[in-house]
N, C-alpha and C positions, 0 to 999 in steps of 0.2 A: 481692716488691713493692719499687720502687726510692722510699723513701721520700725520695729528695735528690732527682727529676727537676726540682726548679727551682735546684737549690744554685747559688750563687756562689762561687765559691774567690779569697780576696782572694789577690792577686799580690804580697807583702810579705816581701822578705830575711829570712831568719833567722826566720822566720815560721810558721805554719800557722793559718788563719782561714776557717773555712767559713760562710757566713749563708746562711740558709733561710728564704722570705720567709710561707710557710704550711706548715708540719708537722705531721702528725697525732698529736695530743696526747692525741687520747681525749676531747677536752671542748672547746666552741667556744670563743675567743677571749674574746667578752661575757660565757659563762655565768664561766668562769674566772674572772675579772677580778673579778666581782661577788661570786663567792664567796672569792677570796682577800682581796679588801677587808673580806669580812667574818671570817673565821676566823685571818687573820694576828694575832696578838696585838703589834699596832706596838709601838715601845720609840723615846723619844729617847736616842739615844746621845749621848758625851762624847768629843771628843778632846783631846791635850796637846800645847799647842804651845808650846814654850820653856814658861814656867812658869804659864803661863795655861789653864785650862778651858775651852772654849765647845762649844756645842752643834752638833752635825752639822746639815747642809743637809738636812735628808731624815729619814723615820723608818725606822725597819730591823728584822729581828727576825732571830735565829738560830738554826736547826733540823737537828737529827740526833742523832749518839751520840754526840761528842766535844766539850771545852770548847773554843772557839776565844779565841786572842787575838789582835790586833794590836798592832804596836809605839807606834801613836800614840795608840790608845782609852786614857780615861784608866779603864775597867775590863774585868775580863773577861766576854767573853758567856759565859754557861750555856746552853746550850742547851734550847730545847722540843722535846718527841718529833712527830715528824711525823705530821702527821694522815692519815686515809686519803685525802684530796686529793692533797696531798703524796706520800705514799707510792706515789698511782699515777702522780705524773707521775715521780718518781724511778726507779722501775721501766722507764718509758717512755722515761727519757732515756738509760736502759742499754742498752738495746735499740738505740737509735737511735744511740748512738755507741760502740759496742762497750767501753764501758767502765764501771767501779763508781763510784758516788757515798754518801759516806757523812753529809754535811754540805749545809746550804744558807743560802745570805745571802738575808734578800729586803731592799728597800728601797723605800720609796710615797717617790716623788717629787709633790708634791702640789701643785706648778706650775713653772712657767719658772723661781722664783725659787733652784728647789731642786736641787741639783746633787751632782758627785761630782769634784774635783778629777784630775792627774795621777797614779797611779800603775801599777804593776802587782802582778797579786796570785803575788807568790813569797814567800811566808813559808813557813820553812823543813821546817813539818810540812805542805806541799802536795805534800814531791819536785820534784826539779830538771826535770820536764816533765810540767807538771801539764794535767788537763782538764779545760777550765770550761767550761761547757753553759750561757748564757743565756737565758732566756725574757723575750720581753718586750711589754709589756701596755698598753693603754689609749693615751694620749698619744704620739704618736708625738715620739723626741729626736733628735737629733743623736750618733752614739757617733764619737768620733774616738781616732787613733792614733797615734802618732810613736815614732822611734826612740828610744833610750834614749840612744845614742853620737852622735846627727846628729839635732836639735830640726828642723830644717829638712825630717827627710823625713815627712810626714803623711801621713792619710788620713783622712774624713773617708764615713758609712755613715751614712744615718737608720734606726733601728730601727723596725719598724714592728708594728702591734699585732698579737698574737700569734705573729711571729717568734721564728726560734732563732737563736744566737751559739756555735761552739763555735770557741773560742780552745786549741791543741795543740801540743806537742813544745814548741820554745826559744821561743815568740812572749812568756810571761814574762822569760825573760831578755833581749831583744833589744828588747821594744816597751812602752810605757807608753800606758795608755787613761782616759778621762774622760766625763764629762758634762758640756758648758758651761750655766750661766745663759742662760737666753735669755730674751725680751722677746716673742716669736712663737706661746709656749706659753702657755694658762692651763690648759689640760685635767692630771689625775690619772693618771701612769704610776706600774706594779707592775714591778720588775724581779727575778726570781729567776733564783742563779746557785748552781747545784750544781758541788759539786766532791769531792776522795775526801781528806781530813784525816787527815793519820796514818802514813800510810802511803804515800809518794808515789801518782801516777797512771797510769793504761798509755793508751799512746799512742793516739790515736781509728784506727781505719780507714778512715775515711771521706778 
């Protein structure tokens, strides 16, 4: 079964970025959504910025077998064991991109007001060409993307509810991605992003 016959291959130097506007996940869209709204144990998190505390744009929770840290969280995530939701989309997203996931971020963006700044996720226990598999839910946003070495080369993809993201090979090294603020949103988007912690990642096939 050619589970990509709608995939889009974004065209982006030093890249690899496949979006998939409906993939079969095992579970609709809405039922998802509704139940991850309810089973996500939300958390607000903390970042450090120079010497100051303040609270993330967004709530987030952190799940799998491994502690995860980021350089700017002012603590460490512990992780929660994945529930059997989880565990079957995990499963599912192995499948669908020929590779292992050991960890997952989610984050409730809970309106327009709630966002995810510039970065890219290459922290060092991801591996130098890691696989991030996106899912993303409810509220449709705006995901944009620019070089790392040249701010001027963008691109700019609405995610849309129940879509996949899978960002592969150097597109960490080479491109930085976000969520802006918008004004156009009021609606509640779920975004969950599985990746393999630990242990670098193998390359999608897709």
């Amino acid at each position: 079964m050619d589970l990509f016959n709608e995939t889009r291959r974004l065209l982006l130097e030093g890249a690899e970025v496949v979006y998939h506007p409906s993939p079969d996940l095992g579970v609709s869209p809405d039922n998802l959504f509704e139940r991850l709204r309810e089973e996500i144990i939300w958390e607000q998190h903390s970042v450090r910025i120079e010497d100051r505390v303040i609270p993330q744009p967004r709530l987030s929770s952190w799940y799998g077998d491994v502690v995860h840290t980021y350089s700017t969280l002012a603590q460490i995530l512990k992780p929660h064991p994945f529930t059997p939701l989880l565990e079957m989309l995990r499963q599912r997203l192995e499948e669908i991109c020929s590779s292992s996931f050991n960890s997952m971020l989610a984050n409730l963006y809970r309106s327009g007001d709630d966002a995810i700044g510039w970065h890219s996720d290459d922290e060092k226990e991801l591996g130098s060409n890691p696989v991030i598999a996106s899912i993303s839910l409810g509220a449709e946003r705006r995901f944009d993307l620019r070089r790392r070495d040249d701010h001027s080369k963008t691109v700019r993809l609405v995610l849309e509810h129940g879509s996949l993201l899978i960002m592969s090979g150097a597109t960490q090294r080479n491109w930085q991605h976000g969520v802006a603020r918008t004004k156009q949103v009021s609606g509640e988007r779920i975004n969950l992003t599985f990746r393999l912690t630990g242990a670098g990642g193998r390359k999608t096939s897709l």
